[in-house]
TORNUZA-350436 format. One line per 5 residues: their letters; for each residue x, y, z of N, C-alpha, C. Coordinates in nm, 3 decimals, always signed. Layout:
a = X:Y:Z:X:Y:Z:X:Y:Z; ...
This chain:
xxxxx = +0.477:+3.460:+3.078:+0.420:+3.539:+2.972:+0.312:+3.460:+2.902; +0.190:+3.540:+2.863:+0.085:+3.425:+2.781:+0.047:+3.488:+2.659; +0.023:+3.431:+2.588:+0.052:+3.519:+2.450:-0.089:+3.444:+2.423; -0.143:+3.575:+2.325:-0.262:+3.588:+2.290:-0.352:+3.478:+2.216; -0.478:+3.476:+2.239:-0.543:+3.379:+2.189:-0.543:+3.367:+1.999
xxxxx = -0.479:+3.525:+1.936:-0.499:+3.543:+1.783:-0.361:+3.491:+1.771; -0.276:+3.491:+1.843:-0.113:+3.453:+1.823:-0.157:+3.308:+1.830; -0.235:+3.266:+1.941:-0.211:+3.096:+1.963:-0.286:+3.058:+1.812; -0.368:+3.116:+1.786:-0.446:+3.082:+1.680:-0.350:+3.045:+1.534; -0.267:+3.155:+1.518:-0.189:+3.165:+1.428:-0.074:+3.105:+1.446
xxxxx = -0.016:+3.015:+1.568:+0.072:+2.953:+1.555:+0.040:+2.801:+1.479; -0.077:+2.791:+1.544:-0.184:+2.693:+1.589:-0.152:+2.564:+1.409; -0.221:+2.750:+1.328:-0.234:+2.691:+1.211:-0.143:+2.703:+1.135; -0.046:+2.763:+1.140:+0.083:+2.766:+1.020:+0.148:+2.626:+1.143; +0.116:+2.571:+1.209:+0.185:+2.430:+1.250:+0.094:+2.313:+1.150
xxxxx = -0.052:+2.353:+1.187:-0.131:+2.228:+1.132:-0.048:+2.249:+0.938; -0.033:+2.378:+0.886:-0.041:+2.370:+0.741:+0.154:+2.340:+0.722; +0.232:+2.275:+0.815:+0.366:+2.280:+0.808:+0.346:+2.104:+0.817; +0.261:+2.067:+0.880:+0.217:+1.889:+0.932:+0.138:+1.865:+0.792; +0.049:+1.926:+0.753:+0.009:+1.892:+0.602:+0.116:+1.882:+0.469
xxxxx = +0.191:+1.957:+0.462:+0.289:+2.001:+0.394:+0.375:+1.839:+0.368; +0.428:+1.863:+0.489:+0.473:+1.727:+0.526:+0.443:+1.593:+0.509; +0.293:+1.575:+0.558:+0.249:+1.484:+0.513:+0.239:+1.398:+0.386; +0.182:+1.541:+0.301:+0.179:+1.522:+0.124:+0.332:+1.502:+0.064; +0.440:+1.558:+0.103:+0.548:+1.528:+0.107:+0.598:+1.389:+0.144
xxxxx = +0.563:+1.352:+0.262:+0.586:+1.184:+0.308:+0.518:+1.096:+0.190; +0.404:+1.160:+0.144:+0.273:+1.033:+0.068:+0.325:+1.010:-0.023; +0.377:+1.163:-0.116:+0.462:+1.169:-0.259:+0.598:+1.127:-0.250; +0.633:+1.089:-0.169:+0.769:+0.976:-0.202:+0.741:+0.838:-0.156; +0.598:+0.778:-0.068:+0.568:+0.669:-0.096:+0.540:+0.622:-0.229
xxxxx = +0.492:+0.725:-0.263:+0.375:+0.708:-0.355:+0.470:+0.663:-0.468; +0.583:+0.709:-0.511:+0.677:+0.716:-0.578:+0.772:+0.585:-0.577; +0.809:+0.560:-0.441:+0.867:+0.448:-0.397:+0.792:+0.302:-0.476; +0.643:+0.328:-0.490:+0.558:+0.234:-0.484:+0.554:+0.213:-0.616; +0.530:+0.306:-0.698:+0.556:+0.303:-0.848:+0.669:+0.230:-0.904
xxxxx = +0.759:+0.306:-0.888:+0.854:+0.248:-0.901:+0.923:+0.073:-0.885; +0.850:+0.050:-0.768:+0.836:-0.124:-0.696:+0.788:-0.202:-0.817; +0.647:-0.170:-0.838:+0.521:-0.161:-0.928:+0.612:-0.217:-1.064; +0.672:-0.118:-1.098:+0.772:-0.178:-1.220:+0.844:-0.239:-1.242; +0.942:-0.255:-1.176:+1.058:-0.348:-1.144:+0.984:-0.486:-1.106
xxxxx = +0.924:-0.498:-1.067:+0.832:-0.633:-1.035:+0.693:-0.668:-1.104; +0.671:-0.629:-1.195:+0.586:-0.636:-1.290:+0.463:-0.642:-1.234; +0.432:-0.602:-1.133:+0.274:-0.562:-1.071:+0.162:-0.442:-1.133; +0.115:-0.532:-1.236:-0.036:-0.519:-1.271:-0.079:-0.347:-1.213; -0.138:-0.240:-1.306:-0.223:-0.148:-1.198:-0.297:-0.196:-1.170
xxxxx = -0.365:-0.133:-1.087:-0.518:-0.166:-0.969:-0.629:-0.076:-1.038; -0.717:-0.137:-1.069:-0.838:-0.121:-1.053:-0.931:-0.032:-0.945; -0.997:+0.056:-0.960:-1.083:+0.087:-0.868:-1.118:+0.225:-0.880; -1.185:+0.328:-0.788:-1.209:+0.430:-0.815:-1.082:+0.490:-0.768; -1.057:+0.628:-0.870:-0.993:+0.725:-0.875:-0.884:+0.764:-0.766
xxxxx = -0.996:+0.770:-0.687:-0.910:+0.828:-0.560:-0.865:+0.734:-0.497; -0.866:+0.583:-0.469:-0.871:+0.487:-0.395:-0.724:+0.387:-0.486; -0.672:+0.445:-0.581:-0.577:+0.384:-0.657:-0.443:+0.440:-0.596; -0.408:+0.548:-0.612:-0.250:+0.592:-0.522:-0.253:+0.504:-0.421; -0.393:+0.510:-0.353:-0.376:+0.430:-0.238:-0.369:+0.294:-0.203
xxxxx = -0.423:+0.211:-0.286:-0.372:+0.084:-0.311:-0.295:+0.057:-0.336; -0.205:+0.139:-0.454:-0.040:+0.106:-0.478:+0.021:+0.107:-0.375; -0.018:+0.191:-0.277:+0.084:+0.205:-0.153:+0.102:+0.128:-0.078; -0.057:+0.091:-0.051:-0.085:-0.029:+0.053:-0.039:-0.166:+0.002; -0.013:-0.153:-0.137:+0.035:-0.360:-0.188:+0.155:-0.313:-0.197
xxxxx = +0.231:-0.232:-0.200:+0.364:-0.244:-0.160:+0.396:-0.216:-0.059; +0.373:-0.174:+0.064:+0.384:-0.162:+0.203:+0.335:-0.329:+0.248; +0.276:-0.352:+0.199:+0.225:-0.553:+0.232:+0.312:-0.620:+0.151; +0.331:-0.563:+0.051:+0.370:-0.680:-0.004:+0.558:-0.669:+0.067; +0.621:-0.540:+0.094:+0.738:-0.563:+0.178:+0.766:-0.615:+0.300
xxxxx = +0.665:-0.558:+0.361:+0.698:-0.592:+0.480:+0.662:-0.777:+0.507; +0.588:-0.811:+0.423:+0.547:-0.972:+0.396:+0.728:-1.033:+0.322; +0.804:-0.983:+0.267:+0.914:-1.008:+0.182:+1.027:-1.031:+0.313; +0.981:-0.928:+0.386:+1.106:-0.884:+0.484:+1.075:-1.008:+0.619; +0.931:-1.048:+0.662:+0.901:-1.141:+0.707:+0.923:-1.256:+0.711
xxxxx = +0.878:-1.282:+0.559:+0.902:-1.438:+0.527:+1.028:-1.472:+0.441; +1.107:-1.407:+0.386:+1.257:-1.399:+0.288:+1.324:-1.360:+0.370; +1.329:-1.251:+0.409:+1.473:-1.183:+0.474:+1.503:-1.252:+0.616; +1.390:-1.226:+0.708:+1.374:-1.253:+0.848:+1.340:-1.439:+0.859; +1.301:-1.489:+0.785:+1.197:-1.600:+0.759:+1.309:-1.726:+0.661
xxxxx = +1.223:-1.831:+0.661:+1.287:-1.971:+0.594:+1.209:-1.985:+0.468; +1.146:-1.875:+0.391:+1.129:-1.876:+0.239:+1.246:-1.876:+0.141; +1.257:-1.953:+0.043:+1.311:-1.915:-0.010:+1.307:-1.800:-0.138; +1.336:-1.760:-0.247:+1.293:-1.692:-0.381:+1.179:-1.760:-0.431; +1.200:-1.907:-0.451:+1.073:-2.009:-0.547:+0.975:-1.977:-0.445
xxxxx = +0.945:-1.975:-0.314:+0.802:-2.007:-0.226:+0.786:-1.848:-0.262; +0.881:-1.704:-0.231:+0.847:-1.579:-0.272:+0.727:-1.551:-0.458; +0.810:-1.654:-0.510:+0.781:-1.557:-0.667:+0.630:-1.643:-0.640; +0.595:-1.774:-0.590:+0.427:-1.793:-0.650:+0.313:-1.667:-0.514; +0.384:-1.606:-0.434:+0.341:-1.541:-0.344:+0.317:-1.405:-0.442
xxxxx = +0.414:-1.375:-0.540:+0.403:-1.229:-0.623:+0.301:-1.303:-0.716; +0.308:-1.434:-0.774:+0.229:-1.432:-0.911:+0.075:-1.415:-0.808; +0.046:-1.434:-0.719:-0.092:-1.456:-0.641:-0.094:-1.305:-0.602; -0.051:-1.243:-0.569:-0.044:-1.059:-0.551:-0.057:-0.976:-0.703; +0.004:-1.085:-0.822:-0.053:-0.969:-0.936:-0.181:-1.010:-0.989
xxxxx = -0.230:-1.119:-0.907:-0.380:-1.138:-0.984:-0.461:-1.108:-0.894; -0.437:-1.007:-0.786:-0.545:-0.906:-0.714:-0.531:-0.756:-0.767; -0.654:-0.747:-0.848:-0.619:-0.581:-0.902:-0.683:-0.492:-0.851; -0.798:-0.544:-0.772:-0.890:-0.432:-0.688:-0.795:-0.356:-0.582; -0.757:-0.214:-0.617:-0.719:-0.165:-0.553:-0.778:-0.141:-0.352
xxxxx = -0.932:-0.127:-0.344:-0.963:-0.173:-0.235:-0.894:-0.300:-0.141; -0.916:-0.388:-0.215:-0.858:-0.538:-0.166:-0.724:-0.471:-0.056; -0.609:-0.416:-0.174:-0.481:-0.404:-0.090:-0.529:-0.285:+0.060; -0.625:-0.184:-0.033:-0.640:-0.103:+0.123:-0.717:-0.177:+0.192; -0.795:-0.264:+0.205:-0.840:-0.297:+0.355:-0.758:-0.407:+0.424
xxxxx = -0.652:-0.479:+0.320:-0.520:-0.504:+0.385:-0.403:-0.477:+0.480; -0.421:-0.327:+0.434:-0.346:-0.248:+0.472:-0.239:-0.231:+0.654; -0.369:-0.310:+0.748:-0.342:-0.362:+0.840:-0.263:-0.469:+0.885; -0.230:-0.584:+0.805:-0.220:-0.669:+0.840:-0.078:-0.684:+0.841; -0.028:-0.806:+0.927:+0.093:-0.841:+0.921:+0.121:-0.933:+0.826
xxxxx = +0.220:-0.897:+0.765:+0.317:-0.957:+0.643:+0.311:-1.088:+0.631; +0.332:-1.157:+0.752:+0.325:-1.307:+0.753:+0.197:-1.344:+0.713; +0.084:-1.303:+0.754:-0.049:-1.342:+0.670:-0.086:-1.270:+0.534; -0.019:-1.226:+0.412:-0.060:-1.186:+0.334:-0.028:-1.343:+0.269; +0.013:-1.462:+0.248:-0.016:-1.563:+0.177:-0.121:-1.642:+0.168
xxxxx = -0.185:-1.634:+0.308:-0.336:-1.662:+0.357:-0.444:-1.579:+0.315; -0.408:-1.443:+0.325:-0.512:-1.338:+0.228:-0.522:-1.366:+0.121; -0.395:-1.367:+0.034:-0.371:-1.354:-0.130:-0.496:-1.507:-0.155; -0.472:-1.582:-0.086:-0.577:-1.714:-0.140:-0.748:-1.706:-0.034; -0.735:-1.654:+0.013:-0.867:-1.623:+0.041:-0.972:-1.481:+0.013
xxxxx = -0.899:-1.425:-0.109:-0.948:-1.295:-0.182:-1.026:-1.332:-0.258; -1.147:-1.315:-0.281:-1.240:-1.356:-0.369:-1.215:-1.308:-0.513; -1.311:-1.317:-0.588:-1.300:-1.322:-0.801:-1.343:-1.210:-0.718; -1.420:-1.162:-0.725:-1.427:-1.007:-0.748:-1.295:-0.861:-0.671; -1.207:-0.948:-0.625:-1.076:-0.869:-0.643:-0.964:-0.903:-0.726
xxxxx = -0.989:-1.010:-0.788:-0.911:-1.045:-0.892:-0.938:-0.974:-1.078; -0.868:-0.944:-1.144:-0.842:-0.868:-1.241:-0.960:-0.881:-1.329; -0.920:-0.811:-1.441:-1.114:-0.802:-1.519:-1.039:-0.878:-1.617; -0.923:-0.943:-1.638:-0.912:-1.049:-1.737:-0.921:-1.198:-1.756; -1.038:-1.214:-1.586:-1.084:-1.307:-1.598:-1.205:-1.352:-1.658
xxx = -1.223:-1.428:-1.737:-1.303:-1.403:-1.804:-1.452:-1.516:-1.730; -1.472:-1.508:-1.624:-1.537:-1.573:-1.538:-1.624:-1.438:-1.454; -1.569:-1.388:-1.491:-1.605:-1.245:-1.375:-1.775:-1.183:-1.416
């Protein structure tokens, strides 16, 4: 049986708008997850344009866990080598910074965090 090109059409798109749905659904409980992180760990907001901020929160806590789960959980860090790894993660506020991070593996976010230039570091430097 082949069912019509206005049927395929219409399956087509109440699938794509069920995958969107979803999506925004998946983002809004990162997004949430991330906030939440954000607080409990005293991480600084980010800086940057508008739209590019949800998304940095997401991305420095998606790095900054999976870097935790790397080098603490999986890894021979202890808490003391962890906390100067967070104080060097709250003095990057450019939200960009964490998204073009966003890639990387966990084990190199201690090598990033010190090779991030002043201009991703916070506007309360007063060097800037």
């Amino acid at each position: 049986m082949q069912i019509s090109s206005d049927c395929w059409r219409a399956a087509r798109d109440a699938d794509s708008a069920s995958k969107e749905q979803w999506l925004a659904g998946k983002r809004a409980q990162e997004q949430q997850a991330a906030v939440e992180w954000a607080e409990k760990f005293d991480m600084p907001p980010l800086e940057g344009p508008e739209k590019a901020l949800d998304w940095g929160v997401r991305s420095r806590h998606q790095l900054m866990a999976a870097a935790h789960t790397v080098l603490v959980v999986e890894g021979a860090w202890d808490e003391a080598d962890w906390a100067e790894v967070e104080e060097k993660a709250r003095a990057i506020s450019r939200a960009g910074w964490w998204i073009d991070q966003r890639g990387a593996e966990g084990s190199d976010l201690p090598e990033l965090l010190d090779a991030a230039g002043e201009d991703d570091r916070g506007t309360e430097n007063p060097f800037r």
